[in-house]
N, C-alpha and C positions, 0 to 999 in steps of 0.2 A: 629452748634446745634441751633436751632428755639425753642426757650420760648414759654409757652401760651401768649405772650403779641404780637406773631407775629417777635418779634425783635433778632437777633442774639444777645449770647450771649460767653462770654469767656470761653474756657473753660480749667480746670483746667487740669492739670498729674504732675506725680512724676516720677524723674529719678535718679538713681543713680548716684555717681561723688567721684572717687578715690580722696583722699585724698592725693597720693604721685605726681599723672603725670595728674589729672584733668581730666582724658576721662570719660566722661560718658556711662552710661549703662542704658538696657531699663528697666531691674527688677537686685533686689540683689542678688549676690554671694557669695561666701567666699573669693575666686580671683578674682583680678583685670585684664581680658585677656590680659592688653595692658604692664605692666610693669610686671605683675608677681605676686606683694606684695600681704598677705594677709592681708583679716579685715580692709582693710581701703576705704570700700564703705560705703555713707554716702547717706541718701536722700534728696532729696531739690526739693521742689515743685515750677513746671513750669506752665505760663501764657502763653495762646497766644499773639501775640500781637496786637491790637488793633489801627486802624486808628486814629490820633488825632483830634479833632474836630479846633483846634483852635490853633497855635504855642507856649502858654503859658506851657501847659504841658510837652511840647519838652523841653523848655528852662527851666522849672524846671526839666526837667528828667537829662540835661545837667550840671544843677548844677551853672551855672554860668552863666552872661547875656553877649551880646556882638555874632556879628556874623562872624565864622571863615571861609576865602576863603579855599574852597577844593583844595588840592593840585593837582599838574599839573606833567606829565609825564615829566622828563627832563633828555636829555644825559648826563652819567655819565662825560663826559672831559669836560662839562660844567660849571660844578659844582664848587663853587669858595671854596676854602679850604682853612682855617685859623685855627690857632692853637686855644683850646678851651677856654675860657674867664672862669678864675679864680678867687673866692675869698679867702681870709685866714679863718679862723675860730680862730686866733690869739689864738690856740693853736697847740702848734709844732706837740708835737705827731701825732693828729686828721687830721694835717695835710698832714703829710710824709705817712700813713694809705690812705687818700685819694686818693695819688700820685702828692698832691704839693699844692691843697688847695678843694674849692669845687666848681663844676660845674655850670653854670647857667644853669637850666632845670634838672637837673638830679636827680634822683628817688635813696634813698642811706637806704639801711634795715637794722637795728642795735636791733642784737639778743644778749641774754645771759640769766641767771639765774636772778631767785627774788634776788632784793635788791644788786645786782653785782656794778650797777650805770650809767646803759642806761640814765636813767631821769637825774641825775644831770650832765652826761654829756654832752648831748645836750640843759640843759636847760643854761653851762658855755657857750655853743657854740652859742646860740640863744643871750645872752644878752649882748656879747664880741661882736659878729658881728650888734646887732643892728644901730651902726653909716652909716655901710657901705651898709647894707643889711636890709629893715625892716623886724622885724621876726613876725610870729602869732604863740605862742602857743597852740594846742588844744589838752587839756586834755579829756580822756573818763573815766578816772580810777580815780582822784582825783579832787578836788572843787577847785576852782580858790585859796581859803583863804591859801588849804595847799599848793600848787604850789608858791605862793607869801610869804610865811611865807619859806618857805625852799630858792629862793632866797635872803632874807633877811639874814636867817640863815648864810648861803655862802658867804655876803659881795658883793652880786653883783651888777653890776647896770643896773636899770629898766627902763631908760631914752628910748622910744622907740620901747619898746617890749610889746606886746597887747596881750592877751589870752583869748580862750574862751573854757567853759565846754558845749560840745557837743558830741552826739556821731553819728545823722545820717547826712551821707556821703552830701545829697543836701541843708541843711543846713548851716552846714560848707563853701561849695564851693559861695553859695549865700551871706555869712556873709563875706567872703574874698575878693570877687568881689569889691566891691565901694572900700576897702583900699587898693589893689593892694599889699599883701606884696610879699616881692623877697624871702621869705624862710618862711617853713611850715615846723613846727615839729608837729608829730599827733602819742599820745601815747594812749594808741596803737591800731595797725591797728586790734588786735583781739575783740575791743569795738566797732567799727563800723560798721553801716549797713546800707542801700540804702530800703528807698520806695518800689522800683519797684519790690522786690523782700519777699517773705512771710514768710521766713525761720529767723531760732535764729540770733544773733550777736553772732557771733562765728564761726558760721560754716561754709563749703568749701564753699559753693555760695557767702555768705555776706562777708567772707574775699577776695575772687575772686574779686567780684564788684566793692566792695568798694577801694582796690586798684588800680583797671582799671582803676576807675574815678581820682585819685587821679595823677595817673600817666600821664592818656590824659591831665590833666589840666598841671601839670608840664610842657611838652613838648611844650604845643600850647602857654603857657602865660609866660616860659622862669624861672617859680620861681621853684628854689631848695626844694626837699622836705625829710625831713627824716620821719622815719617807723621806729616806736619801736614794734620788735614782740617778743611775747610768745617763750617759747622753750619746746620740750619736754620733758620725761625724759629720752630718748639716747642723746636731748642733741643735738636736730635738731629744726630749726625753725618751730613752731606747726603751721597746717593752712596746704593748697594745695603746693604743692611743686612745681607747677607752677610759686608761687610768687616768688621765686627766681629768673627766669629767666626774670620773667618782671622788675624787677629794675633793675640798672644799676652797683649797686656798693650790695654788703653782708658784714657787719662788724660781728664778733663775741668778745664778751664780754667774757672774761675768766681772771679764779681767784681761789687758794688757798684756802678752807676755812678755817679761821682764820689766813688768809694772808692778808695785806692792798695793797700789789699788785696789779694789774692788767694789764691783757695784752690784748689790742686791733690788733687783727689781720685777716686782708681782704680777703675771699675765693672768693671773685667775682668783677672784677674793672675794668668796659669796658674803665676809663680815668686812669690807673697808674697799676703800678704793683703789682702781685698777693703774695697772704703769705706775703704781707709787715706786720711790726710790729710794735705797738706805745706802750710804756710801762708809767703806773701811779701808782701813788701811793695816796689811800685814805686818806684821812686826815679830821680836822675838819672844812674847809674849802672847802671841795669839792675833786676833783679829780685833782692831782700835776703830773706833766708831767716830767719822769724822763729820761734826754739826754743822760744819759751814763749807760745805763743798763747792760754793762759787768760787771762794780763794783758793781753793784744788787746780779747778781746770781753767781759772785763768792765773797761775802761777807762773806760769810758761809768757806771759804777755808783759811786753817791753814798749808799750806803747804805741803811736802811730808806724802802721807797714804797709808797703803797698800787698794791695790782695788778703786783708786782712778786716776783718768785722763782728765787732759783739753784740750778743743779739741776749735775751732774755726769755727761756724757755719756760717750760712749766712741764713737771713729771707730777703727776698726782695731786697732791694739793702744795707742792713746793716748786718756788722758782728758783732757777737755777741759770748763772750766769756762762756762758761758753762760749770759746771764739772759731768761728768759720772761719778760713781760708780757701781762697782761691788761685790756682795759677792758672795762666790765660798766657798760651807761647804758640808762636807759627807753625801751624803742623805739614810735614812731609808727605803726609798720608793724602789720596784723595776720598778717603771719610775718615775724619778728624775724629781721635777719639772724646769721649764723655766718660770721665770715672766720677762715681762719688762715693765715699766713703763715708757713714753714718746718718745716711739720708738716702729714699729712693732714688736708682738713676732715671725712673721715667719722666719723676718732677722736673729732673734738672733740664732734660732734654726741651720739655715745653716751658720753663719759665726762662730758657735760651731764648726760645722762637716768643714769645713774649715779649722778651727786650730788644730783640732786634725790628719787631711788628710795632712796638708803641713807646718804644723809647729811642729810636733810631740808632741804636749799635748793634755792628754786624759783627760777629764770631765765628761766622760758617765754614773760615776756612784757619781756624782758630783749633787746637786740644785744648779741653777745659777740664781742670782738675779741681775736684771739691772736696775736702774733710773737715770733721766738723771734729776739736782738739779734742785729746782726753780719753777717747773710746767711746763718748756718749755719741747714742743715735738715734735722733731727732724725728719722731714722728709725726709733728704738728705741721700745720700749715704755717705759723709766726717764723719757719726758714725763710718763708720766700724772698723777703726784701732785703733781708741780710747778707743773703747768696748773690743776689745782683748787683749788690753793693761794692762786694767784694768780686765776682768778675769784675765790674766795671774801674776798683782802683788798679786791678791786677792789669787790664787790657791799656789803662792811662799810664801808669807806673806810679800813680800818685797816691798816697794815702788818705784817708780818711781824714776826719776834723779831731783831733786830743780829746780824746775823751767822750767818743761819741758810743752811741746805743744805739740799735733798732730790730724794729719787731714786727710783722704784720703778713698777713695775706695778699698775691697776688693774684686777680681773675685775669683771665683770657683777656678781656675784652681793655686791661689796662687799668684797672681801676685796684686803692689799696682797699682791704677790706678788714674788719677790725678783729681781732682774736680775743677769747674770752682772760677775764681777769687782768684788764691792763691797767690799771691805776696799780694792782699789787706788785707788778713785772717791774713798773717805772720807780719803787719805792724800794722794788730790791736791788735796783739799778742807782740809785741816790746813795743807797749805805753803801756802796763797794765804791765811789768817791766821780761817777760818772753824770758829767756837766751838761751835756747832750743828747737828746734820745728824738729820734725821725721815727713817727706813729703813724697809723693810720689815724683821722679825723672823726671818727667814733670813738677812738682809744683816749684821746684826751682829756686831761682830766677835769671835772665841770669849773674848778676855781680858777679854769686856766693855765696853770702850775701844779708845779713840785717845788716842795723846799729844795733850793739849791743848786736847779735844773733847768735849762730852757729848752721844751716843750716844743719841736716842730710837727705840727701835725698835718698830712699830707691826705688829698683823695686819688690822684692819678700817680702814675710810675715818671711822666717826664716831672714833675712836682720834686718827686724823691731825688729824682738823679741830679736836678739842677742844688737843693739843697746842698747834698751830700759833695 
């Protein structure tokens, strides 16, 4: 486009850009053609891009000074391959969550609700690692005075750790550059926003940008970076759902309310394993990192109840002991409801029709209520025999055997099936001082035994129920 000045000039458009999967659109819709979702097209106005006159704009558009070689094509059996260079965050939990400490270079998004404890727990993590790691923090939400006045609060120490209140993205990267630190905490990525770009802070483009930039520097300058982001209210990371896939690690912050709990647990972890789980406990001190979180969530357990059963989970590579409950009461309704709470309700509905098909108890005209204590929720198949356990003392009114365990898979057709790691399950079941444990018969251990434990091991569901 030609101005009356004779001179080219930029010129402006608006595109649409889904909020879930990031493709853009040329005008709005209700639907997204590329993922399906509705209502989550958003506009964000686009620039052509413009010739630079001069390499200063470039290198302020890049955020940071210093010139990087473009990388070079090279044969994969080239490629010299060494294990990933790790540091602690000398906090265990945060640690084992990561899958063993934290990466140099690596991009790590730490979601959850207001006031959960993202900020104090990355600000324990920033000021513990300062010896080893220099950290920068950059607040967008809060003033340096409260950021420092809450480490003081906490008892921490400052020696090291340098912060700045900013929230645009070239800023930031230009203020970092001369101090070189090895770790960036930036709370949060929904306060920042990039120059180049005309739209709110907040929205899909400026959340987009702004962690692109954040993320190329990571990679090219080798310093670790955490991302504190928004959540919605389903209780999903708010922002393009893109940004999940461009970081390298996803934490979720999750918690009870008016629970001091907290559970940190990993849905994305391209260095450690997936569904790991760090457990804390809030205090006036900050966040306390709790090593043995089976005596957590069976704290609460007084022994034999009717409608009541412990079972032996596995979150990552840690077992974790928790007690299902069930109530099982005459319902009014002519369709009896099905709640579960910490477990899908589609399971419950067929390992119902399950027990009433191959174990002969009928609940059909039964409400069955399921929770599994604590707040944890249970995504393995090792629920199923525990759940039926527990209708079935809840529907007798009778409890369980003192001190009884169990764990395992139920199929369709009635049969128990075995779940991975069960000699380790039944051995974290022996320390927490449990006498009894009803296995599937693949699960058994080859000697027979447990120290201290007798072993029933079952292949059918009327097997279990007659044990139990």
């Amino acid at each position: 486009m030609i101005g009356k000045s004779g001179k080219s000039s930029a010129r402006r458009a608006t595109a649409y850009v889904c909020s879930d999967c990031g493709s853009e659109h040329s005008k709005w819709q209700g639907q997204c053609t590329d993922c399906g979702r509705w209502n989550t097209l958003s506009e964000i106005a686009l620039e052509s891009a413009m010739p630079e006159k001069s390499g200063v704009a470039q290198s302020r558009r890049s955020g940071w000074a210093g010139k990087v070689d473009p990388p070079a094509i090279t044969a994969l059996k080239d490629v010299t391959v060494s294990e990933e260079s790790r540091e602690t965050t000398h906090i265990g939990e945060l640690d084992r969550v990561l899958g063993g400490g934290l990466v140099h270079g690596s991009v790590v998004l730490v979601g959850g609700d207001p006031g959960i404890g993202k900020s104090t727990l990355l600000l324990q993590a920033v000021t513990q690692m300062a010896q080893t790691m220099p950290g920068l923090y950059v607040t967008g939400e809060e003033s340096l005075t409260q950021v420092a006045g809450r480490a003081v609060r906490l008892g921490l120490p400052l020696e090291g750790v340098h912060a700045l209140a900013e929230t645009c993205i070239e800023r930031i990267l230009e203020q970092a550059a001369p101090m070189g630190p090895r770790l960036i905490v930036a709370d949060s990525i929904q306060t920042l926003w990039t120059e180049t770009l005309t739209a709110a802070p907040g929205s899909v483009s400026q959340v987009r940008e702004s962690a692109a930039r954040l993320v190329r520097y990571a990679k090219e300058t080798g310093t670790a970076v955490f991302l504190v982001g928004h959540v919605t209210k389903e209780g999903g990371i708010a922002g393009p759902r893109v940004l999940e896939h461009m970081v390298d690690a996803v934490l979720y912050f999750e918690g009870e309310s008016g629970s001091r709990f907290r559970v940190l647990r990993a849905f994305k972890n391209r260095f450690g394993a997936v569904n790991e789980l760090g457990v804390f406990a809030m205090g006036d001190k900050g966040l306390r990192e709790v090593p043995n979180p089976s005596a957590i969530f069976l704290s609460g357990h007084r022994g034999p109840q009717p409608g009541s059963c412990v079972m032996v989970t596995r979150e990552g590579t840690r077992p974790l002991m928790v007690e299902v409950q069930a109530l099982v009461d005459h319902s009014p309704l002519s369709n009896p409801r099905r709640v579960a709470v910490g477990m899908e309700g589609n399971r419950l509905a067929m390992l119902l029709a399950v027990l009433h098909r191959h174990g002969g108890v009928a609940v059909g005209d039964q409400d069955v209520f399921v929770n599994v204590v604590g707040g944890i929720r249970v995504q393995e198949t090792a629920v199923d025999l525990p759940l039926l356990l527990a209708v079935l003392s809840s529907l007798r009114d009778r409890p369980l055997g003192e001190q009884t365990v169990a764990f395992g898979e139920v199929g369709l057709s009635g049969e128990i099936r075995p779940v991975p790691n069960g000699e380790e399950r039944l051995k974290e079941a022996a320390t927490h001082g449990f006498k009894r444990a009803i296995v599937p018969k693949a699960n058994a251990p080859k000697s027979g035994k447990v120290a201290g434990m007798d072993v029933i091991a079952v292949e059918r569901l009327a097997d279990a129920l007659e044990h139990a």
